[in-house]
Every structure is written in structure tokens, then in C-alpha cells.
N, C-alpha and C positions, 0 to 999 in steps of 0.2 A: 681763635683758638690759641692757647698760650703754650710757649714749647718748651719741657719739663729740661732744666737742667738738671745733668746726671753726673756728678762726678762719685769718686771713690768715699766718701761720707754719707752720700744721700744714700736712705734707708730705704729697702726692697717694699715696705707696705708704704711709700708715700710716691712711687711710682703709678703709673696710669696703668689702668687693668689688660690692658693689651702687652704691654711690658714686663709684670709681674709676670703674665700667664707665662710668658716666654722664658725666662729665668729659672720659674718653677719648672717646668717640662722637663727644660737642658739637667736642671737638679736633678731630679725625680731618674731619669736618663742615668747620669752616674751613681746614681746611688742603688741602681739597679744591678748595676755593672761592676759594684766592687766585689772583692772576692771574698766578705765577713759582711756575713749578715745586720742589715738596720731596718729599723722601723721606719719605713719611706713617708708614713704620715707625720709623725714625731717632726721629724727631721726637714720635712719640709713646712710645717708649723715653724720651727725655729729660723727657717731662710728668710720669712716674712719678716722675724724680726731684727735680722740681720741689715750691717753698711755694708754697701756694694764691695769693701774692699776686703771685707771675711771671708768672701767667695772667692777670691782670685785663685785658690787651691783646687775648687770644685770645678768652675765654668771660666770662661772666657770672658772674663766682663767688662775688655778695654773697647771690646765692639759696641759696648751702650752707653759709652761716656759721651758727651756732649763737647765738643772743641769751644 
């Protein structure tokens, strides 16, 4: 098994589906939680095709970087 490096470039849909799920969730999670309504489908269509480092605002994403 090969081990995905994840830095702040690497793109949410080229992540292993275990990974993705996780990031979507946390997403899905705050965008529950803001206080002006979005379209949580929409929105999280667009995290898929987002670099890890356009989320830095939304989620916590230094936890899934690779050293």
C-alpha cells in the first residue's frame, strides 16, 4: 500500500475515499453551522474540487498533511 502525500496543493478528489469522506463530513459540519444559509450539496461538490489549502478557512487541514 502506497502512502498518499497530502500537502497544501494536493486536490480533495485525488485523496483516498477514506480521506475525502473525512474532510467532506468536517465541511458539511460547518456549513451547517454558519449563520446564512448555503446549499450544503452545491458546496460540497465544490470542496471536491478544491486544493487542500482553499479550505484552510473552513476546516483544519494541517492535521492531514503528510510530514
Amino acid at each position: 500500500m502506497t502512502k498518499t502525500k497530502i500537502t497544501a496543493h494536493t486536490y480533495v478528489c485525488e485523496l483516498p475515499d477514506a480521506i475525502q469522506s473525512q474532510i467532506l463530513q468536517e465541511c458539511k459540519e460547518t456549513f451547517e453551522s454558519l449563520a446564512f444559509p448555503v446549499d450544503i450539496e452545491t458546496e460540497l461538490d465544490n470542496v471536491k474540487g478544491c486544493k487542500m489549502c482553499d479550505l484552510e478557512d473552513t476546516i483544519d487541514v494541517l492535521k492531514y498533511y503528510t510530514k
